[in-house]
PQR file of N, CA, C, O and H, with PARSE charges and radii, in Angstrom:
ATOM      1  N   UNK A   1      31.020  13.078  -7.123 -0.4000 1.5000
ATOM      2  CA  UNK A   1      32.154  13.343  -8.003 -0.0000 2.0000
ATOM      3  C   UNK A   1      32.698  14.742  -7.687  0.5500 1.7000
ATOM      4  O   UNK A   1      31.916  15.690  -7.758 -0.5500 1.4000
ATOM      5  N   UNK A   2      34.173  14.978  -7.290 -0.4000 1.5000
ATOM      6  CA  UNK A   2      34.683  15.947  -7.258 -0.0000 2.0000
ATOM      7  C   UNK A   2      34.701  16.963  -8.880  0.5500 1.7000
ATOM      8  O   UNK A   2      34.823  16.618 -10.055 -0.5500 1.4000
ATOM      9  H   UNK A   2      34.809  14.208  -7.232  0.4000 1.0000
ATOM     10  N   UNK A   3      34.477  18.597  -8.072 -0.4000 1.5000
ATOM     11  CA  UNK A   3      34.491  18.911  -9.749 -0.0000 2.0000
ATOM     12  C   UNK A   3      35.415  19.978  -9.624  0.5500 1.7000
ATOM     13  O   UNK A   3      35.942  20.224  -8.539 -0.5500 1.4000
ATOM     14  H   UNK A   3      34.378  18.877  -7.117  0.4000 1.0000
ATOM     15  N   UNK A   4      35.685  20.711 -10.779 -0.4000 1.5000
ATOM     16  CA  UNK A   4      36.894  21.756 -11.131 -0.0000 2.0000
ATOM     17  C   UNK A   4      36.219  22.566  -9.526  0.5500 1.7000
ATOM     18  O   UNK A   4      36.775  22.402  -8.441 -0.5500 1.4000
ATOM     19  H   UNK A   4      35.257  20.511 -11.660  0.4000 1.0000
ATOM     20  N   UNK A   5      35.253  23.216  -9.671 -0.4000 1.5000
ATOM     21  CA  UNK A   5      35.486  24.199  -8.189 -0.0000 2.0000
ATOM     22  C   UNK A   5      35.940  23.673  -6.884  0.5500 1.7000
ATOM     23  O   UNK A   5      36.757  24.253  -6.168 -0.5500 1.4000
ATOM     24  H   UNK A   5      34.801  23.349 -10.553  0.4000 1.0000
ATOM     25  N   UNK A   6      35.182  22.172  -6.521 -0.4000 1.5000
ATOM     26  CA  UNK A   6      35.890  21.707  -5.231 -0.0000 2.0000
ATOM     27  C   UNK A   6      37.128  22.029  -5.034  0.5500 1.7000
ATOM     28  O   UNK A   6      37.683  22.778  -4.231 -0.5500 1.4000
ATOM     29  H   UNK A   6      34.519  21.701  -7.103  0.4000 1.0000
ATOM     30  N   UNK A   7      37.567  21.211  -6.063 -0.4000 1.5000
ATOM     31  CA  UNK A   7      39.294  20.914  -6.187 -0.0000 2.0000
ATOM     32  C   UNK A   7      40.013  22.338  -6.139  0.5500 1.7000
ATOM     33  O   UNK A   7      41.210  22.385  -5.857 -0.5500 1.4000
ATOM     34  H   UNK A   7      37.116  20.602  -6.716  0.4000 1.0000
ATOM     35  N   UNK A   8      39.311  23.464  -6.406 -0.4000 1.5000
ATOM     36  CA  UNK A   8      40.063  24.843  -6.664 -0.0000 2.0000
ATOM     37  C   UNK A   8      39.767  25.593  -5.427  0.5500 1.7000
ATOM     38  O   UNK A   8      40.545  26.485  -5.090 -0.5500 1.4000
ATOM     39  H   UNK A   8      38.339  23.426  -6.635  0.4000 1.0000
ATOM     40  N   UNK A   9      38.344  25.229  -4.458 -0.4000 1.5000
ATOM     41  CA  UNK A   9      38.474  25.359  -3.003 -0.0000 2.0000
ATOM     42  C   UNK A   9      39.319  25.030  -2.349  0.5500 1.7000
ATOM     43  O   UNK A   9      39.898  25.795  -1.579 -0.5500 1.4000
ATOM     44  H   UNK A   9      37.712  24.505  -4.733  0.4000 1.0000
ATOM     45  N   UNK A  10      39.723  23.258  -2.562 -0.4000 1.5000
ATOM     46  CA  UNK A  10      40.968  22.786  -1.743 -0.0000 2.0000
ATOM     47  C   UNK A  10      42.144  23.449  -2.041  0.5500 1.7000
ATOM     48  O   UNK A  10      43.049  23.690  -1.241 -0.5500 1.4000
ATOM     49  H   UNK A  10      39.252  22.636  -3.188  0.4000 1.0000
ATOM     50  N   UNK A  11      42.110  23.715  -3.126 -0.4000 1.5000
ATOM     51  CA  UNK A  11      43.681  24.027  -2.959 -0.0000 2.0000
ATOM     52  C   UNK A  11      43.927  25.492  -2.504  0.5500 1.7000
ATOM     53  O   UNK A  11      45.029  25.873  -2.108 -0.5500 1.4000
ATOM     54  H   UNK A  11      41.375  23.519  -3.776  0.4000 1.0000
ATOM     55  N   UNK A  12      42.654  26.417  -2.598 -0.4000 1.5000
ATOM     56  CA  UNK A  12      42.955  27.889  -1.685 -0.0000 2.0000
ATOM     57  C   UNK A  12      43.564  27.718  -0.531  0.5500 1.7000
ATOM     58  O   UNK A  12      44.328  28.535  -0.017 -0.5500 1.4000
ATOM     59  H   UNK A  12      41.759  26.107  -2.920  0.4000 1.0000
ATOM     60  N   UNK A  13      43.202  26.481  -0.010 -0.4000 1.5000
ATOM     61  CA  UNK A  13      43.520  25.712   1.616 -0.0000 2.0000
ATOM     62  C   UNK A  13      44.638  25.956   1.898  0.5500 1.7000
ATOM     63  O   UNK A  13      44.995  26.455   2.965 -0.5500 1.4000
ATOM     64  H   UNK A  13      42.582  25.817  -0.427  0.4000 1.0000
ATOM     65  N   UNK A  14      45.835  25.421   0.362 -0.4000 1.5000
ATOM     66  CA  UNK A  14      46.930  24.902   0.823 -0.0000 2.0000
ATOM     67  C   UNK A  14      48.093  26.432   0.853  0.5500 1.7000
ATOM     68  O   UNK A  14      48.031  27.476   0.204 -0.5500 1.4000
ATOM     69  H   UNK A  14      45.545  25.015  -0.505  0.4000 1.0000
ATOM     70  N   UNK A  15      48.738  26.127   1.531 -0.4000 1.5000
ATOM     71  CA  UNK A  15      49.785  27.135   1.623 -0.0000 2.0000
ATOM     72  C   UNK A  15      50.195  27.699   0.473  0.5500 1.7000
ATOM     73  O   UNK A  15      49.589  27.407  -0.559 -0.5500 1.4000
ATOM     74  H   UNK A  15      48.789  25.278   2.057  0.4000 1.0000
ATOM     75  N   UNK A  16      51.454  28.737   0.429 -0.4000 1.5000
ATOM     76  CA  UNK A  16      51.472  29.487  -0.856 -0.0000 2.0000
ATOM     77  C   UNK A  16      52.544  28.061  -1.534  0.5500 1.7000
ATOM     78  O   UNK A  16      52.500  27.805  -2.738 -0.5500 1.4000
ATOM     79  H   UNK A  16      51.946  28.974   1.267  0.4000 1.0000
ATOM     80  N   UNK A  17      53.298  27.386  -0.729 -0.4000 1.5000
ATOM     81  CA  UNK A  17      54.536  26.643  -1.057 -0.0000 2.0000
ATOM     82  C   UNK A  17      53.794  24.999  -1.937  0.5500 1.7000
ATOM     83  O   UNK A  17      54.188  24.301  -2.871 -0.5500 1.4000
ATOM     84  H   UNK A  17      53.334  27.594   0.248  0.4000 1.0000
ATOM     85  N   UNK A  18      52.663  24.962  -1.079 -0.4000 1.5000
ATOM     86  CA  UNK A  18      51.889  24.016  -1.213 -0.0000 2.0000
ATOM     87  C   UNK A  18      51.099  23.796  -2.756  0.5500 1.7000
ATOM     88  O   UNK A  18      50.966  22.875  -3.562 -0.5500 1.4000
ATOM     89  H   UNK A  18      52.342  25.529  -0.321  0.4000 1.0000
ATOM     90  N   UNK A  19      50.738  25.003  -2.651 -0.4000 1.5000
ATOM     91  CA  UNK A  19      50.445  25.348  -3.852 -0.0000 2.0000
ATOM     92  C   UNK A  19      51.151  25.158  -5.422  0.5500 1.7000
ATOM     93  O   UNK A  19      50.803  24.576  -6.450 -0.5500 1.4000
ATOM     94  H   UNK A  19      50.845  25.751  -1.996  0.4000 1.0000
ATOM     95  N   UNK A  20      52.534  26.122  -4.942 -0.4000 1.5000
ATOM     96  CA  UNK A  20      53.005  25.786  -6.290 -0.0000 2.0000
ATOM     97  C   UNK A  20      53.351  24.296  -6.359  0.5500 1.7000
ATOM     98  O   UNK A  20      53.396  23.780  -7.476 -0.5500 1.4000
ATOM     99  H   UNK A  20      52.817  26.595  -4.107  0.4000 1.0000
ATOM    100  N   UNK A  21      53.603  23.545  -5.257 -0.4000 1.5000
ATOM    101  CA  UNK A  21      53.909  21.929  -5.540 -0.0000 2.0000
ATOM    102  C   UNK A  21      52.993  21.255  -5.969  0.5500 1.7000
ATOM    103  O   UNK A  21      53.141  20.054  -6.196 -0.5500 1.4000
ATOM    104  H   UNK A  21      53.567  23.964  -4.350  0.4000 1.0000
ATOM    105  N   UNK A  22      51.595  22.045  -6.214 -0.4000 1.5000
ATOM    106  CA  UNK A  22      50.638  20.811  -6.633 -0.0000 2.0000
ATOM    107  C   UNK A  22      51.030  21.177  -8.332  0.5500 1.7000
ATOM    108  O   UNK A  22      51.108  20.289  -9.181 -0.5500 1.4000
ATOM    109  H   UNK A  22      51.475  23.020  -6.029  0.4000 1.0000
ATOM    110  N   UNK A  23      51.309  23.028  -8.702 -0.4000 1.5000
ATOM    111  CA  UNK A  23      50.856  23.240  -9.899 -0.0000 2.0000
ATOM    112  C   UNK A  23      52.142  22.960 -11.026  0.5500 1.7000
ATOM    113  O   UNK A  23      52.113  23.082 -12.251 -0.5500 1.4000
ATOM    114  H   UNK A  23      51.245  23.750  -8.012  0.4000 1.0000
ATOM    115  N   UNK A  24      53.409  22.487 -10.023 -0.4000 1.5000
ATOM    116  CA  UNK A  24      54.608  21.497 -10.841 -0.0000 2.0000
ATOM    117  C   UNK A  24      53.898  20.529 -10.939  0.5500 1.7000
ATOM    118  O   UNK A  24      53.687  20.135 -12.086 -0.5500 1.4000
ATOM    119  H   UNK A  24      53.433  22.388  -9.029  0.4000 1.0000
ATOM    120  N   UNK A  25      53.364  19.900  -9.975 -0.4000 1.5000
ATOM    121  CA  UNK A  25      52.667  18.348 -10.192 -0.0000 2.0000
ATOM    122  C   UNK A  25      51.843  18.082 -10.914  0.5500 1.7000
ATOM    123  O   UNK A  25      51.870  16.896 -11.245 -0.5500 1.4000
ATOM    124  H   UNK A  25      53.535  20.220  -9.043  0.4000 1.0000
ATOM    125  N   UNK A  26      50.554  19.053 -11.635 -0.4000 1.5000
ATOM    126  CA  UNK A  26      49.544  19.412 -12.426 -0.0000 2.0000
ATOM    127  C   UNK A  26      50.450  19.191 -13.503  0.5500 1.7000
ATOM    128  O   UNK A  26      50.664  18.170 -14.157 -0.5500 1.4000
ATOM    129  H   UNK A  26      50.533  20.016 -11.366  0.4000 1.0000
ATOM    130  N   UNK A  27      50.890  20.206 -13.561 -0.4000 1.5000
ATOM    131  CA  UNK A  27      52.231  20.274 -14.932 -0.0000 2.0000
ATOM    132  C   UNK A  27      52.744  19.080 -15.466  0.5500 1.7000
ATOM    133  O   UNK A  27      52.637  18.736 -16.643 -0.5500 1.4000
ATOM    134  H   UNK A  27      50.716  21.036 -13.030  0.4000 1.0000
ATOM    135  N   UNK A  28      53.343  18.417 -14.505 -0.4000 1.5000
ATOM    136  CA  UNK A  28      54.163  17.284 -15.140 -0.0000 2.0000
ATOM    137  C   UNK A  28      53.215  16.152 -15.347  0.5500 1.7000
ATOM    138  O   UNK A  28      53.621  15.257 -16.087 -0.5500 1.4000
ATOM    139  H   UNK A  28      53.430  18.698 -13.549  0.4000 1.0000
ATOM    140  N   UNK A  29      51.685  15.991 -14.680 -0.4000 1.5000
ATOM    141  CA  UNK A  29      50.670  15.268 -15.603 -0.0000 2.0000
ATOM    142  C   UNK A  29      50.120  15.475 -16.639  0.5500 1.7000
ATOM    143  O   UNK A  29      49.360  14.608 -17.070 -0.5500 1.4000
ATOM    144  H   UNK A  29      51.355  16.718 -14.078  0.4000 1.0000
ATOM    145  N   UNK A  30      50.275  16.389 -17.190 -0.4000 1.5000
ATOM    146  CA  UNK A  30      49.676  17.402 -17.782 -0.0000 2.0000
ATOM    147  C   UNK A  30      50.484  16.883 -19.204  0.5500 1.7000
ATOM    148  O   UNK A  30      50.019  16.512 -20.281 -0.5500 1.4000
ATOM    149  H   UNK A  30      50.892  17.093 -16.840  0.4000 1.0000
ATOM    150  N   UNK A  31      51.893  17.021 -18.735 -0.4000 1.5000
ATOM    151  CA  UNK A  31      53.139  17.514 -20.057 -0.0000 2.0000
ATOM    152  C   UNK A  31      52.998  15.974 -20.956  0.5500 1.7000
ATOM    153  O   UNK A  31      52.988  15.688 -22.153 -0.5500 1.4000
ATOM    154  H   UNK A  31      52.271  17.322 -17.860  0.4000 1.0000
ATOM    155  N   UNK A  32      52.887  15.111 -19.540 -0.4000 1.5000
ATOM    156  CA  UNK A  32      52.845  13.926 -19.821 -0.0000 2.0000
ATOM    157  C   UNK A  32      51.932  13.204 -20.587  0.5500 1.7000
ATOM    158  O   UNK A  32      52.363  12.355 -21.369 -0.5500 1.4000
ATOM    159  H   UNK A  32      52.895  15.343 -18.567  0.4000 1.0000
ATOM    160  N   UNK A  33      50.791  13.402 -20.487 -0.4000 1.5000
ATOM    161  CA  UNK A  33      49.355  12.854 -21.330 -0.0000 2.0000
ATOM    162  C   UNK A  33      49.569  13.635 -22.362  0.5500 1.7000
ATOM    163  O   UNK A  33      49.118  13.209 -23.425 -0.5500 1.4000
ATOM    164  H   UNK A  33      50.441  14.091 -19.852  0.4000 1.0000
ATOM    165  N   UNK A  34      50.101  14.620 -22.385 -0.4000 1.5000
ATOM    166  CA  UNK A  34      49.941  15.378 -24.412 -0.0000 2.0000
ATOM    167  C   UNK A  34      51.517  14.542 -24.861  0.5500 1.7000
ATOM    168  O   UNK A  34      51.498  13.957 -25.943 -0.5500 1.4000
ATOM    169  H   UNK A  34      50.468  14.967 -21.522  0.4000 1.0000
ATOM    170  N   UNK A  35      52.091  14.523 -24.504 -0.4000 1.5000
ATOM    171  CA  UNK A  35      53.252  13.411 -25.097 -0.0000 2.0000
ATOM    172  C   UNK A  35      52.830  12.573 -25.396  0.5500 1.7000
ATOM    173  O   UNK A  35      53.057  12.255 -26.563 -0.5500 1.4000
ATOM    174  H   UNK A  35      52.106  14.999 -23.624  0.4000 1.0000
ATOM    175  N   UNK A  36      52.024  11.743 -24.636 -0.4000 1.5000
ATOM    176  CA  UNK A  36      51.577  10.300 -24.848 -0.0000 2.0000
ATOM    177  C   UNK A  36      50.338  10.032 -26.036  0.5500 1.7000
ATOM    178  O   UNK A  36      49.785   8.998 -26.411 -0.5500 1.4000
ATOM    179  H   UNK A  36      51.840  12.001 -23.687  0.4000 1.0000
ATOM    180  N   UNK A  37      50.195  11.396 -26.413 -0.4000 1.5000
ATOM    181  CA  UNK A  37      49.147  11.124 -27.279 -0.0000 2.0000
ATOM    182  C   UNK A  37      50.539  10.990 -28.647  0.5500 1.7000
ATOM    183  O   UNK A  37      51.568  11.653 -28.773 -0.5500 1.4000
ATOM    184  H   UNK A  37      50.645  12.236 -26.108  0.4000 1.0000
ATOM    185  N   UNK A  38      49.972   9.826 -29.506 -0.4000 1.5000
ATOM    186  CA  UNK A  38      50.366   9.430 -30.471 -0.0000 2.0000
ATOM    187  C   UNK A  38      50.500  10.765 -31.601  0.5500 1.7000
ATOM    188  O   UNK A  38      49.812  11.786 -31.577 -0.5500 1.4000
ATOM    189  H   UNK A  38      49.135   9.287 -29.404  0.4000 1.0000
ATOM    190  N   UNK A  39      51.437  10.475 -32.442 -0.4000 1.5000
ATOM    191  CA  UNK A  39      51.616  11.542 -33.589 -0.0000 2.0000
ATOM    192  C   UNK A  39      50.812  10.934 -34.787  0.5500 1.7000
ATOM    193  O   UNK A  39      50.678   9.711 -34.763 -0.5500 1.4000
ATOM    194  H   UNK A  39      51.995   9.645 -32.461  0.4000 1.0000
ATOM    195  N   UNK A  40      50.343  11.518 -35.670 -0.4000 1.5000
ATOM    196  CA  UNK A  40      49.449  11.588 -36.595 -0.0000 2.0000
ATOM    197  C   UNK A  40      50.340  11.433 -37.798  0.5500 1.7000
ATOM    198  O   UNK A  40      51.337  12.137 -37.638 -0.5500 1.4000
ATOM    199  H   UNK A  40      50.452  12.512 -35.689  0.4000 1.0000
ATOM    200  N   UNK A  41      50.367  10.695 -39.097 -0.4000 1.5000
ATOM    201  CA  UNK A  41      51.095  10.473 -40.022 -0.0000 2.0000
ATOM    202  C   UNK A  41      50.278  11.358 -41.258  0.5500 1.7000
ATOM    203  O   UNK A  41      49.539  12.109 -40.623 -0.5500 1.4000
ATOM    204  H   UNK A  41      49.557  10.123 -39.227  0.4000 1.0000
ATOM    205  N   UNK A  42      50.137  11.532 -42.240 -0.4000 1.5000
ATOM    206  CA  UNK A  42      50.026  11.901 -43.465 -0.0000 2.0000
ATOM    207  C   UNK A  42      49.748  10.600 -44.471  0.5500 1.7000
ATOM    208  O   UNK A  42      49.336  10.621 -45.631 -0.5500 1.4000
ATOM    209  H   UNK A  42      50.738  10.921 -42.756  0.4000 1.0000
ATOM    210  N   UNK A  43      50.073   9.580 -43.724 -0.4000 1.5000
ATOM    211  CA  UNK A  43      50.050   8.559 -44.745 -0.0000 2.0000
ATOM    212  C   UNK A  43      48.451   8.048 -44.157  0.5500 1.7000
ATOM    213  O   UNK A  43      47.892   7.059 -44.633 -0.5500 1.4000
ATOM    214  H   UNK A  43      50.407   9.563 -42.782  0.4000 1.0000
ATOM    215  N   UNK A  44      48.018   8.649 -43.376 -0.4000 1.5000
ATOM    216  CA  UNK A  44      46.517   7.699 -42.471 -0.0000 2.0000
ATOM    217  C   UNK A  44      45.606   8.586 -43.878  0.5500 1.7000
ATOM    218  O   UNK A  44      44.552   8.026 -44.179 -0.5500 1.4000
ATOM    219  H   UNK A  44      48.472   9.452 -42.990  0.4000 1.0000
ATOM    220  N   UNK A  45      45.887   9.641 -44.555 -0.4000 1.5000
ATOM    221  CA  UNK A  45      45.041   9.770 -45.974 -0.0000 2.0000
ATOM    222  C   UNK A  45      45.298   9.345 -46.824  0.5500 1.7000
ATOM    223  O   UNK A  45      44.799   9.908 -47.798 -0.5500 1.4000
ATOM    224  H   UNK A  45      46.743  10.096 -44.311  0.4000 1.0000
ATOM    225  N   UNK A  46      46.035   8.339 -47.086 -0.4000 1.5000
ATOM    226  CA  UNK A  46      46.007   7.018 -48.336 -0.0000 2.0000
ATOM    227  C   UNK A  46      45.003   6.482 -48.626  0.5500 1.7000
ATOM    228  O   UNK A  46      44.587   5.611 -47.862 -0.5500 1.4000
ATOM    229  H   UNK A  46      46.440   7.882 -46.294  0.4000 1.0000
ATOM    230  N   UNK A  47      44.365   6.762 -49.656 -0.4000 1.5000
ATOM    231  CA  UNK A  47      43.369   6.302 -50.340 -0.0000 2.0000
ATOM    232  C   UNK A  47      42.130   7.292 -49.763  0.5500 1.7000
ATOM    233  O   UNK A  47      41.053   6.698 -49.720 -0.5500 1.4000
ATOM    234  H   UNK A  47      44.702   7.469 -50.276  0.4000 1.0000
ATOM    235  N   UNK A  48      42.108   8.020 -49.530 -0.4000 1.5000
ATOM    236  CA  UNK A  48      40.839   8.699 -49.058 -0.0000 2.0000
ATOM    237  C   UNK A  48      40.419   9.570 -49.897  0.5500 1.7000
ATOM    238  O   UNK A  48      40.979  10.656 -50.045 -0.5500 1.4000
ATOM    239  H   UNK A  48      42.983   8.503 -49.565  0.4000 1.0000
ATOM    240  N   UNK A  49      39.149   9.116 -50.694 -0.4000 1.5000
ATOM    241  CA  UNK A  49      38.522   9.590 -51.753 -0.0000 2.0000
ATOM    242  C   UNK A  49      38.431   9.440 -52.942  0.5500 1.7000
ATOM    243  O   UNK A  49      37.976  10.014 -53.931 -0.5500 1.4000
ATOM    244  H   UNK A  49      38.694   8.234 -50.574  0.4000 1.0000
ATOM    245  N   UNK A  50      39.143   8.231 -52.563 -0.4000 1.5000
ATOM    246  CA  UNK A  50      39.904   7.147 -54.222 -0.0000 2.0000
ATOM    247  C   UNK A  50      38.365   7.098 -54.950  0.5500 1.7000
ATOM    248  O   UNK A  50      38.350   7.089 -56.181 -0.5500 1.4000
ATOM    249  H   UNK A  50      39.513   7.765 -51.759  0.4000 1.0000
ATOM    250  N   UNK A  51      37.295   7.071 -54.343 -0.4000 1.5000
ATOM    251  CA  UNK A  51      36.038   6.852 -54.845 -0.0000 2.0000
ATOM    252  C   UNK A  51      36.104   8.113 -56.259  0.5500 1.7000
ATOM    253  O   UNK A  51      35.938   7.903 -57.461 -0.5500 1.4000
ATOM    254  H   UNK A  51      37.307   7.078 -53.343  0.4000 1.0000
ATOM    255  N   UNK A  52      36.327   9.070 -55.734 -0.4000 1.5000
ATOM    256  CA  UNK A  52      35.866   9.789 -56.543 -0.0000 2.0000
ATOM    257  C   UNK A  52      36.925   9.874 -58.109  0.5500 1.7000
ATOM    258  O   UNK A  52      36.429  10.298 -59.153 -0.5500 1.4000
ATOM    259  H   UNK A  52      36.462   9.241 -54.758  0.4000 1.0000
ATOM    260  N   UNK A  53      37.746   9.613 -58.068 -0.4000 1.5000
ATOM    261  CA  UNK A  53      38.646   9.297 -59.293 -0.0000 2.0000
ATOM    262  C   UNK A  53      38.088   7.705 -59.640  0.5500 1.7000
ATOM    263  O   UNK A  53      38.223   7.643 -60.862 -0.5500 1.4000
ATOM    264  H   UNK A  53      38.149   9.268 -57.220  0.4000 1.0000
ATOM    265  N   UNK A  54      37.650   6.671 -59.275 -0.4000 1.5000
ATOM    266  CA  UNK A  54      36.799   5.977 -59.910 -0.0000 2.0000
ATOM    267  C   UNK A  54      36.399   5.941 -61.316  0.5500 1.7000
ATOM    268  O   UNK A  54      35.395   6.552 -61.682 -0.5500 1.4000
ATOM    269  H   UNK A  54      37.541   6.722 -58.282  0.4000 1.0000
ATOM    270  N   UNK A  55      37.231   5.159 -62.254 -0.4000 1.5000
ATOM    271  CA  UNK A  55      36.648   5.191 -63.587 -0.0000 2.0000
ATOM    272  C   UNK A  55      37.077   6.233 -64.562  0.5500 1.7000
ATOM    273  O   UNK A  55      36.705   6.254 -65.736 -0.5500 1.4000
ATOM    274  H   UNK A  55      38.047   4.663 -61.956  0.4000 1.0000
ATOM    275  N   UNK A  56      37.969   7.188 -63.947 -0.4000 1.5000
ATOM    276  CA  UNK A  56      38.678   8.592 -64.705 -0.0000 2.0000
ATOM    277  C   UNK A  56      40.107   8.144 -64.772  0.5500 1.7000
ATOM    278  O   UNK A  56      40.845   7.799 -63.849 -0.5500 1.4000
ATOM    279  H   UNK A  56      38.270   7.171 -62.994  0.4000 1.0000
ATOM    280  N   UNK A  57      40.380   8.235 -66.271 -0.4000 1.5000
ATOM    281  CA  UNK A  57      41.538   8.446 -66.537 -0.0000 2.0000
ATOM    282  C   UNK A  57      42.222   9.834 -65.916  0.5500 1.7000
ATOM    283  O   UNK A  57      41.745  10.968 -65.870 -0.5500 1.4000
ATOM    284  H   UNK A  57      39.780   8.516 -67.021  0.4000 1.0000
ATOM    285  N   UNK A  58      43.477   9.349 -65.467 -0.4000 1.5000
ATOM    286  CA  UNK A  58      44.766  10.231 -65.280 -0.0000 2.0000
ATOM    287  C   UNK A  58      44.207  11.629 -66.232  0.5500 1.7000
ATOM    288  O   UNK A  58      43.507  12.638 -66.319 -0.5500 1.4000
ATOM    289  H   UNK A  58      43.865   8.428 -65.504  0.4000 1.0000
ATOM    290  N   UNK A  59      45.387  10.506 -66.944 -0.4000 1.5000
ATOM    291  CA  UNK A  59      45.993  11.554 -68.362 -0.0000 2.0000
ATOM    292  C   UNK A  59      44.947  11.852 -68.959  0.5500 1.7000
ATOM    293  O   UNK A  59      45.487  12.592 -69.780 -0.5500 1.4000
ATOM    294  H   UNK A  59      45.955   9.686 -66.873  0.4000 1.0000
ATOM    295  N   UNK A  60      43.858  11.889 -69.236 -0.4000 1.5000
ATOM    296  CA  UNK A  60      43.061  12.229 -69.866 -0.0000 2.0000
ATOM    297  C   UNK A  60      42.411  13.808 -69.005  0.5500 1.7000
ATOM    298  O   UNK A  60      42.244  14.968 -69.384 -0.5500 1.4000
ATOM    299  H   UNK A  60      43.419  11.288 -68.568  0.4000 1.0000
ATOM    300  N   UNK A  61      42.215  13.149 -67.842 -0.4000 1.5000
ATOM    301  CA  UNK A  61      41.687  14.410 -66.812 -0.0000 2.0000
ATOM    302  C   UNK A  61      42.722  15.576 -66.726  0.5500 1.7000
ATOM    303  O   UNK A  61      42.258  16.705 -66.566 -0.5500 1.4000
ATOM    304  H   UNK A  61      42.350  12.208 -67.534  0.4000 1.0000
ATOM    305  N   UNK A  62      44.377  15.387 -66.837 -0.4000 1.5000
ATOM    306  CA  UNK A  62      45.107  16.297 -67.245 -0.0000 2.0000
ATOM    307  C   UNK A  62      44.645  16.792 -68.215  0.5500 1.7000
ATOM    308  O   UNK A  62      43.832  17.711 -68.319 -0.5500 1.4000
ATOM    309  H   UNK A  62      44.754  14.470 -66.967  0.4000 1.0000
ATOM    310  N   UNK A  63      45.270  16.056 -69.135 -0.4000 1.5000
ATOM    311  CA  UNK A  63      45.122  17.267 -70.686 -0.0000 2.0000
ATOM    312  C   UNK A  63      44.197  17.747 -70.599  0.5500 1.7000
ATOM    313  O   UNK A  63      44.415  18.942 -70.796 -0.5500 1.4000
ATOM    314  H   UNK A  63      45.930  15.310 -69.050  0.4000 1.0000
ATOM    315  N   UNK A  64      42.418  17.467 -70.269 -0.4000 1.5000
ATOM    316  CA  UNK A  64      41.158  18.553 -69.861 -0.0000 2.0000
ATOM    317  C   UNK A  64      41.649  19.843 -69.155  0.5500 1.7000
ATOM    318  O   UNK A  64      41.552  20.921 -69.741 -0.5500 1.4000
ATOM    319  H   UNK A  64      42.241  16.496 -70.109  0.4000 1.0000
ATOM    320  N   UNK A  65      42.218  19.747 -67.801 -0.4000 1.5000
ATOM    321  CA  UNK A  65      42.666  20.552 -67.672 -0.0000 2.0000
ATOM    322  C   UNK A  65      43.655  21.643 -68.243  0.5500 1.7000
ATOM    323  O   UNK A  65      43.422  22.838 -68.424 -0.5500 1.4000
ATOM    324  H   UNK A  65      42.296  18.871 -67.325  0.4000 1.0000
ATOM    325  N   UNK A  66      44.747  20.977 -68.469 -0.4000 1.5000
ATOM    326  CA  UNK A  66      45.558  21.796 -69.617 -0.0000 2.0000
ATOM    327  C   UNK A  66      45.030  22.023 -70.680  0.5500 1.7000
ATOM    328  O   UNK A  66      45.920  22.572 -71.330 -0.5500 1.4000
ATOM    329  H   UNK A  66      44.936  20.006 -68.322  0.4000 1.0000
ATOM    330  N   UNK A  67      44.278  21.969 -71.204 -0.4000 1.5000
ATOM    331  CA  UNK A  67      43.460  22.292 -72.490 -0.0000 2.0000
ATOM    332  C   UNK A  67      42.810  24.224 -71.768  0.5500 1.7000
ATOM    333  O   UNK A  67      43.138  25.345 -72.156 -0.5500 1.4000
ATOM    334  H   UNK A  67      43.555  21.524 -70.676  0.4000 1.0000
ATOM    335  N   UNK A  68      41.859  23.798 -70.676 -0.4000 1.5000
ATOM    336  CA  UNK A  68      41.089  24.468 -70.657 -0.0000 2.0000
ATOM    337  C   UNK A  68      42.111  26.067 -69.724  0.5500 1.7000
ATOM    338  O   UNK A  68      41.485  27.068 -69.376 -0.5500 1.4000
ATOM    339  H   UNK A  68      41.592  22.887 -70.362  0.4000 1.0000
ATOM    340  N   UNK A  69      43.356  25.960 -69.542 -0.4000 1.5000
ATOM    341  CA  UNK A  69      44.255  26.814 -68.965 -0.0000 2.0000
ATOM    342  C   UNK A  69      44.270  27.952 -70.211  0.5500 1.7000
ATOM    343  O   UNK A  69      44.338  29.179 -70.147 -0.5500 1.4000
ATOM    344  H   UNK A  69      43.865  25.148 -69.824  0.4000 1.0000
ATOM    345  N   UNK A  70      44.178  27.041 -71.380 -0.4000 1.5000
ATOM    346  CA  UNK A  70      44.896  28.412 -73.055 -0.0000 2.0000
ATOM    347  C   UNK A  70      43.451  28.644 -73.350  0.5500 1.7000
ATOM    348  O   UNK A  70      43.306  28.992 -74.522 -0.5500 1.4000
ATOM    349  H   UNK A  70      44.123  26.044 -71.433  0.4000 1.0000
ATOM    350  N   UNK A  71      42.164  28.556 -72.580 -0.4000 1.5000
ATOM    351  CA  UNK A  71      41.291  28.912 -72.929 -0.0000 2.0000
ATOM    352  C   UNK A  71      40.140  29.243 -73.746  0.5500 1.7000
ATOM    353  O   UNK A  71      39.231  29.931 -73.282 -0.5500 1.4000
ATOM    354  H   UNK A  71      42.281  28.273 -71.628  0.4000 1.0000
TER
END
């Protein structure tokens, strides 16, 4: 298996011109796989932790709170 140093030997190899054409080419694989990663919604935490409100009233757990604000 080729690893990060091989690959960074070969390319000392290549010319100075050579070079930057691999590191546009790096680049534009590069730009490409983080695009392609999917965007993340806000809605994928729907329902997460619903467990723990389980059996508790709302309004009731408000007014506790607002109760305990006037101290």
């Amino acid at each position: 298996m080729t690893t990060y140093k091989d690959v960074l030997k070969l390319a000392r190899t290549l010319t100075p011109e050579e070079q930057l054409q691999l590191i546009h080419e790096l680049i534009a694989v590069a730009r490409h796989q983080v695009a392609a990663k999917p965007k993340r919604s806000i809605m994928e935490l729907k329902g997460l932790g619903k467990e723990v409100w389980n059996g508790i009233d709302a309004q009731e757990y408000v007014n506790q709170e607002r109760g305990a604000w006037n101290g």
